[in-house]
C-alpha positions in Angstrom: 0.0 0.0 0.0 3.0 2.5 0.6 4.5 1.2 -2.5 1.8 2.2 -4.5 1.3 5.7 -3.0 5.1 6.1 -3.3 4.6 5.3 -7.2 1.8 7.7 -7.4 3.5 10.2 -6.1 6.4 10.0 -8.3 4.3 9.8 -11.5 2.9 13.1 -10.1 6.4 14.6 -10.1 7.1 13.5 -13.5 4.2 14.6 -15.1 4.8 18.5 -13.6 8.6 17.9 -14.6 7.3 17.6 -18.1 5.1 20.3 -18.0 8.1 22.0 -17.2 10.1 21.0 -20.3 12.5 18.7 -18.2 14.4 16.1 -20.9 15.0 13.5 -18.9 11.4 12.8 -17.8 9.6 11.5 -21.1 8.1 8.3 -19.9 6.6 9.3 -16.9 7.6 6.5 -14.6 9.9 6.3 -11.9 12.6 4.7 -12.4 13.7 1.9 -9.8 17.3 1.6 -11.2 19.2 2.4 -7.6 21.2 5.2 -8.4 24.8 4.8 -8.4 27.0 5.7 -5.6 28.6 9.0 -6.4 32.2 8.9 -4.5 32.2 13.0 -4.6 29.0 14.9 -4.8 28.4 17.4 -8.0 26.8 20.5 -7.7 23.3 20.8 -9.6 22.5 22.8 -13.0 21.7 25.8 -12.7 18.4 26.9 -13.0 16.4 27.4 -16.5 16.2 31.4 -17.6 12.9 32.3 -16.7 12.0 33.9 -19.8 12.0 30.4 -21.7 10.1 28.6 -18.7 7.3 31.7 -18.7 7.1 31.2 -22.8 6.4 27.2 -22.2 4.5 27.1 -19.2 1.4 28.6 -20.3 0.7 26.3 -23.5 2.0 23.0 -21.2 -0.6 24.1 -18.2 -3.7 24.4 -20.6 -3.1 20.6 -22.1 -4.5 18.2 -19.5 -2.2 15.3 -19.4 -3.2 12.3 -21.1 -3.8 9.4 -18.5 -1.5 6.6 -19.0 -1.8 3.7 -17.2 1.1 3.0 -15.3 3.7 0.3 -16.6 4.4 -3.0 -15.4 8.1 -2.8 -13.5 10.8 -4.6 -14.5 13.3 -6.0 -12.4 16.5 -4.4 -13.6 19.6 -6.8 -14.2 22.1 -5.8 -11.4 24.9 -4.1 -12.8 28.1 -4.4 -11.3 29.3 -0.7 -10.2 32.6 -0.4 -9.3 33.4 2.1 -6.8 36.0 4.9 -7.5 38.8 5.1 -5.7 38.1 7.7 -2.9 41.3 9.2 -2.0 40.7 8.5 2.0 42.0 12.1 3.9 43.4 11.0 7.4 41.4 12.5 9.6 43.8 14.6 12.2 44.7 13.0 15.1 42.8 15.2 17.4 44.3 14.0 21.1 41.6 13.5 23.6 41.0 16.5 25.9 42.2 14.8 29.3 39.8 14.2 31.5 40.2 16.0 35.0 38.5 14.1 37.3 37.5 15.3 40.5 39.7 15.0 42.7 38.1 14.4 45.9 39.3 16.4 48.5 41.7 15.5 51.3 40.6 14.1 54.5 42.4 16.1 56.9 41.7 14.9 60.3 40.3 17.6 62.7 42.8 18.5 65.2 42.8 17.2 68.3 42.6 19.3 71.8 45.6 17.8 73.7 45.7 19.4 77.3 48.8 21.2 77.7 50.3 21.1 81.0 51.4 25.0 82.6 54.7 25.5 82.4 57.1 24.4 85.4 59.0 27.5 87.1 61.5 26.6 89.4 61.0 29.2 92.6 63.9 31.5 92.7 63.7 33.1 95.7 63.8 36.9 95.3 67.2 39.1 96.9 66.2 41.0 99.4 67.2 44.4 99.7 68.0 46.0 102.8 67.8 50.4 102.6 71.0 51.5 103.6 71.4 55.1 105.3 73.5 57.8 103.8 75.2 60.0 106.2 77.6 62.8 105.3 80.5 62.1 106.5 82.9 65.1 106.8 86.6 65.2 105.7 88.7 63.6 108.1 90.8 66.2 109.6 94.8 66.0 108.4 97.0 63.8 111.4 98.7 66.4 113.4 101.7 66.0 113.7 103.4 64.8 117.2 106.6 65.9 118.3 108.4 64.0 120.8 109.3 66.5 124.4 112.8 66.4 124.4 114.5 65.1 127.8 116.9 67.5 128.6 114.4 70.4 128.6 111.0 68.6 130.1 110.1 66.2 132.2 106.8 65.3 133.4 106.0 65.9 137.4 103.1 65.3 139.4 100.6 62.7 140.7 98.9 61.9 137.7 102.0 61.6 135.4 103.3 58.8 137.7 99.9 56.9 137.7 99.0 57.1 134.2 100.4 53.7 132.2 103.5 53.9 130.1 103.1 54.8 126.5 102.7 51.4 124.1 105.3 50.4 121.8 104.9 51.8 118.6 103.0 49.7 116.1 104.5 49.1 112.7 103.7 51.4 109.8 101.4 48.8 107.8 98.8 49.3 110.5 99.3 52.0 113.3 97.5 51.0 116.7 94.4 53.4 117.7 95.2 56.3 120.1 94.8 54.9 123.5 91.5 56.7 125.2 92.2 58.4 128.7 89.7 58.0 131.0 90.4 59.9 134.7 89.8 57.7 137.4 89.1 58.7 140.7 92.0 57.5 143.1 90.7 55.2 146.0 92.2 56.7 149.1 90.8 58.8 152.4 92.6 61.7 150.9 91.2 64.8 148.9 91.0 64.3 145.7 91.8 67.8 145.1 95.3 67.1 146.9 95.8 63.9 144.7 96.1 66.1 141.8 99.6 67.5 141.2 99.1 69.0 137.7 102.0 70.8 135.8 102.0 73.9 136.4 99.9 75.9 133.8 102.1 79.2 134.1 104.3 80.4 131.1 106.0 82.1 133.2 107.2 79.5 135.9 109.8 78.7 133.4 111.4 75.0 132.9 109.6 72.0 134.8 112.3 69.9 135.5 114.1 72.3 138.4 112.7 72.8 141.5 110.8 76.0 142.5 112.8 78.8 143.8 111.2 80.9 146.8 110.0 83.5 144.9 108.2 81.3 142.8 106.6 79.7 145.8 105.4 82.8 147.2 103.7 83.5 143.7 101.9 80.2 143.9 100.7 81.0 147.5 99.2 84.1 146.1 97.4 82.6 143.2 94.3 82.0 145.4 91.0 82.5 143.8 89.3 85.7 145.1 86.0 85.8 144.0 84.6 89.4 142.6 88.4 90.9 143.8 88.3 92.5 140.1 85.2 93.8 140.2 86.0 95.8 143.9 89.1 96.7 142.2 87.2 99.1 140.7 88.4 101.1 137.7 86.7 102.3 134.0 84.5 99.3 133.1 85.3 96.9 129.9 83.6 98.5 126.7 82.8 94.5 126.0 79.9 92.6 127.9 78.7 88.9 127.8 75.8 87.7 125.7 75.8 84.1 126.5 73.5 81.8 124.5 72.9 77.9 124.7 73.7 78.1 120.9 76.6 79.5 121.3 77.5 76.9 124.1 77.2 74.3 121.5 79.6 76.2 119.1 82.5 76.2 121.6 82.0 72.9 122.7 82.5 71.7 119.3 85.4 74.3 118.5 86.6 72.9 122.4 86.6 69.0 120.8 87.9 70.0 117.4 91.1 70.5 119.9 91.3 67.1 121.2 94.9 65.6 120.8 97.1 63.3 123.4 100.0 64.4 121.5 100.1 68.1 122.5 103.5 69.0 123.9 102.9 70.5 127.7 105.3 73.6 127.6 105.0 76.6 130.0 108.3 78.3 128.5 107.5 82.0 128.3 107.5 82.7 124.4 107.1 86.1 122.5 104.1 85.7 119.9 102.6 88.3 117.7 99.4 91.0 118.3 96.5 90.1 117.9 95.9 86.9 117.1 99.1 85.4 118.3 99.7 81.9 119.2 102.7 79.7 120.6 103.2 76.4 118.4 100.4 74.2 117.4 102.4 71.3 118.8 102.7 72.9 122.0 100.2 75.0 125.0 99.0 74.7 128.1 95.6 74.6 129.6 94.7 78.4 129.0 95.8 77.9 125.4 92.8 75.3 124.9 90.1 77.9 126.1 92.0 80.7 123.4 92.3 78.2 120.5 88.5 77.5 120.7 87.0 81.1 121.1 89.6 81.5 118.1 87.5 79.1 116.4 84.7 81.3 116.5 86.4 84.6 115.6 87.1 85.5 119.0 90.6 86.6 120.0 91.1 86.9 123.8 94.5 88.2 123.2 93.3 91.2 121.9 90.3 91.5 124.4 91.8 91.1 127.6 94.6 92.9 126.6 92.9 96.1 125.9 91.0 95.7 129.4 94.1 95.0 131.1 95.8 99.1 129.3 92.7 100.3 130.8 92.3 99.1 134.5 95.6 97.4 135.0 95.2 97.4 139.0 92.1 95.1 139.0 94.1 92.7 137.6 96.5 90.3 140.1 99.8 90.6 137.7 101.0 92.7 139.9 100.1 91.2 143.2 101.2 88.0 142.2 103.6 88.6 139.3 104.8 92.1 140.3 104.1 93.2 136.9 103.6 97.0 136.1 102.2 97.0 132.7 100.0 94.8 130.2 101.8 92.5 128.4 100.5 90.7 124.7 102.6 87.8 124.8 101.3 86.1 128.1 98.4 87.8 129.6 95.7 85.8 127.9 97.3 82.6 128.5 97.2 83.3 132.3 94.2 81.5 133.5 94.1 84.4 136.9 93.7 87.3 134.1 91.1 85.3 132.2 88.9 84.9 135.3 89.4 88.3 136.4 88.7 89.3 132.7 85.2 86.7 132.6 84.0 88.6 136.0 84.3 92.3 134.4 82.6 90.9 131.3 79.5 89.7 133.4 79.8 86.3 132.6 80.7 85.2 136.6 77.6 83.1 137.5 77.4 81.1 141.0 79.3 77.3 141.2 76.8 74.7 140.1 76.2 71.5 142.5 74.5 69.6 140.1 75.1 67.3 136.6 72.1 69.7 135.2 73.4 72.9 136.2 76.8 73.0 134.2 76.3 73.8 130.1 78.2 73.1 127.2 80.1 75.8 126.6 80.6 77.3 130.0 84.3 77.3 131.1 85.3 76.3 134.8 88.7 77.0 137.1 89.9 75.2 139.5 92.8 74.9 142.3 94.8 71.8 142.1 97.5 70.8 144.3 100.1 73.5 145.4 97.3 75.8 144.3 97.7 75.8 140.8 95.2 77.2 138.6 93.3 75.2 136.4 90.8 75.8 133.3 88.6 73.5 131.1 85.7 73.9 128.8 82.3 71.7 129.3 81.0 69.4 126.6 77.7 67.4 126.7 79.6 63.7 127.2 78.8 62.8 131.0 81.2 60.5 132.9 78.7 56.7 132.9 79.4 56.7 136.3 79.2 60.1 138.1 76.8 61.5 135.1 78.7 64.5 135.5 79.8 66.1 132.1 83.2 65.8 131.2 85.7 68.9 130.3 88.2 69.5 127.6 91.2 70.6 129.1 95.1 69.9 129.2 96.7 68.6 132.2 100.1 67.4 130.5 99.2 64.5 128.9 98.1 66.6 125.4 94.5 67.7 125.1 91.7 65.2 126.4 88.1 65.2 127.8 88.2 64.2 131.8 85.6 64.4 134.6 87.1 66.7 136.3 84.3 68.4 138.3 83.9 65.3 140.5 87.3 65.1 140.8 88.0 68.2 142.6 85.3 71.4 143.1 85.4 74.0 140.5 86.1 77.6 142.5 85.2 79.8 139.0 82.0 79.3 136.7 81.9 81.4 133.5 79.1 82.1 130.7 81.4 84.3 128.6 80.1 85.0 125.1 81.1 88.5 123.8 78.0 90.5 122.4 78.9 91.6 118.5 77.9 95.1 119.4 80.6 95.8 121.7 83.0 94.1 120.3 84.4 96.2 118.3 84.1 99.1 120.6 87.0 97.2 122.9 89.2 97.0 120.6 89.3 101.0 119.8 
């Protein structure tokens, strides 16, 4: 049934192809010859001009076609075809995209917590600091140097001299021994004290110690008595300078009074001519009076010059001449007489009454005493007490160089002095 419409339908196509003035289709009938097998494919004719296909058509259209029965089909023999040689093109070699396949990803394992343990510190134990206290320490003052008494011109007397221990050997120069410290110690006996002290004797002018006293030098002694107030009922033109004693100015001398400290001081009561004012014997050398003027020197103070000037003015109401026989002032040893400087201290105003008590002596108030053959005597108070009296102790020289002793419980002061000169009169004594 499809074969038959399929030839029916070609008829149909051949008939309009003749209509058309096609050559090839005369008969009408579809030809089941199989085409050949065309190796290389030919382009088709080109079209008929369309002026000769518009001339045709008309008279081709207005024939009917003639119905002609359709012919039997013959089975056509087979013809062998032979097959051109196709000249067979290699194809290129085209490689084969590679494939990326997926790669699937990693398994990385999740990391796991481990505890950590805290770190191990090995206790150090921390250094302890201890504060430390900064004090100023002052220079240390230059040695002084010690000269050694000679023999021939001095020789040591008294009491105390023959109690006190010898001297130690001296130590080698890699490490010098420490100064021995002299500490007065009351004597055990029924006696005085005040007759148990034979000191040397303090006056310049008694000359050499190692002879003995001639009479007229015994006499002087015998006079050197303390008399209280006799300068005052001497009478005479008062001193232009006064006292103007403070307890600050007590401390001053009593340091200016330990600046002086030395066991090596050279006792020597030679009479020596010095210069005006502000003369002085050898460092090296001095007696007890010569402590007292060192220290007020210390402080800008000359007694040389003060009691000097007093003594031009009202020479009687000083005992030079009662004891000395002396008619005139003179610069080189009237200050370092210890009966001209308490004469001087009671014209001043600077006598006040003997204390009984530790409290009642200062630092800085100057005592006199009478030792043994009625020698005077002069120290300065400091603010060290003796542990065992409580008594404070006194600078002074006795012979054995310049020291701090307790000296008021070792015999009774007879003179106690305040003396600090006031600035305003001054310099009014010395015109």
């Amino acid at each position: 049934m499809n074969a038959n419409r399929f030839i029916g339908a070609v008829a149909l196509a051949g008939t309009l192809a003749g209509c058309a003035g096609t050559k090839d289709i005369g008969t009408g009938i579809a030809s089941t010859k199989p085409a050949p097998v065309e190796a290389v494919k030919t382009p088709p004719p080109p079209p008929a001009a369309p002026s000769q296909a518009a001339d045709a058509l008309p008279e081709r259209v207005a024939a009917l076609p003639r119905y002609t029965p359709a012919p039997v089909a013959v089975a056509p023999e087979p013809v062998a075809v032979v097959p051109e040689p196709v000249a067979v093109v290699p194809a290129p070699v085209i490689a084969p995209a590679p494939v990326i396949a997926p790669v699937a990803p990693r398994y990385v394992p999740a990391p796991v917590a481990v505890p950590v343990s805290p770190p191990v510190y090995e206790a150090v134990a921390e250094p302890v600091y201890e504060p430390v206290e900064t004090v100023a320490v002052a220079p240390a003052p230059p040695e002084p140097v010690v000269r050694q008494p000679d023999p021939s011109r001095y020789t040591s007397l008294g009491d105390l001299d023959a109690r006190r221990a010898p001297a130690p050997a001296p130590a080698p120069k890699a490490a010098p021994a420490p100064q021995p410290s002299y500490v007065m110690v009351a004597p055990r006996q029924s006696a005085p004290l005040s007759r148990s002290m034979a000191p040397i004797r303090d006056d310049p002018q008694d000359g050499r110690n190692s002879r003995r006293a001639a009479n007229s030098e015994t006499r002087q002694h015998a006079n050197k008595g303390y008399r209280r107030n006799a300068a005052l009922r001497a009478g005479g033109p008062k001193p232009k300078v006064r006292s103007n004693f403070t307890p600050a100015f007590g401390m001053k001398l009593e340091q200016a009074a330990l600046a002086r400290l030395n066991p090596g001081i050279r006792y020597d009561a030679r009479y020596v001519k010095i210069g005006y004012p502000w003369g002085d014997v050898d460092e090296s050398t001095g007696v007890c009076s010569d402590v007292i003027v060192r220290s007020y020197r210390k402080l800008g103070i000359d007694l040389q010059s003060l009691i000097h000037e007093d003594m031009k003015r009202a020479f009687h109401a000083y005992p030079s001449k009662r004891i000395y026989g002396l008619k005139k002032a003179d610069p080189n040893i009237d200050h370092r007489r210890v009966v001209n400087m308490e004469a001087f201290f009671e014209r001043t105003g600077a006598s006040i009454p003997i204390g009984s008590s530790p409290d009642d002596f200062l630092p800085g108030d100057v005592l006199t005493w009478r030792l043994s053959g009625n020698e005077p005597h002069v120290g300065i108070v400091v603010s060290d007490r003796d542990p065992r009296s409580g008594y404070p102790l006194v600078v002074h020289n006795l012979g054995a160089g310049v020291r701090k002793d307790d000296l008021i419980t070792l015999s009774k002061p007879v003179g106690h002095f305040r003396f600090a000169p006031d600035s305003g009169t001054v310099v009014a004594s010395l015109r």
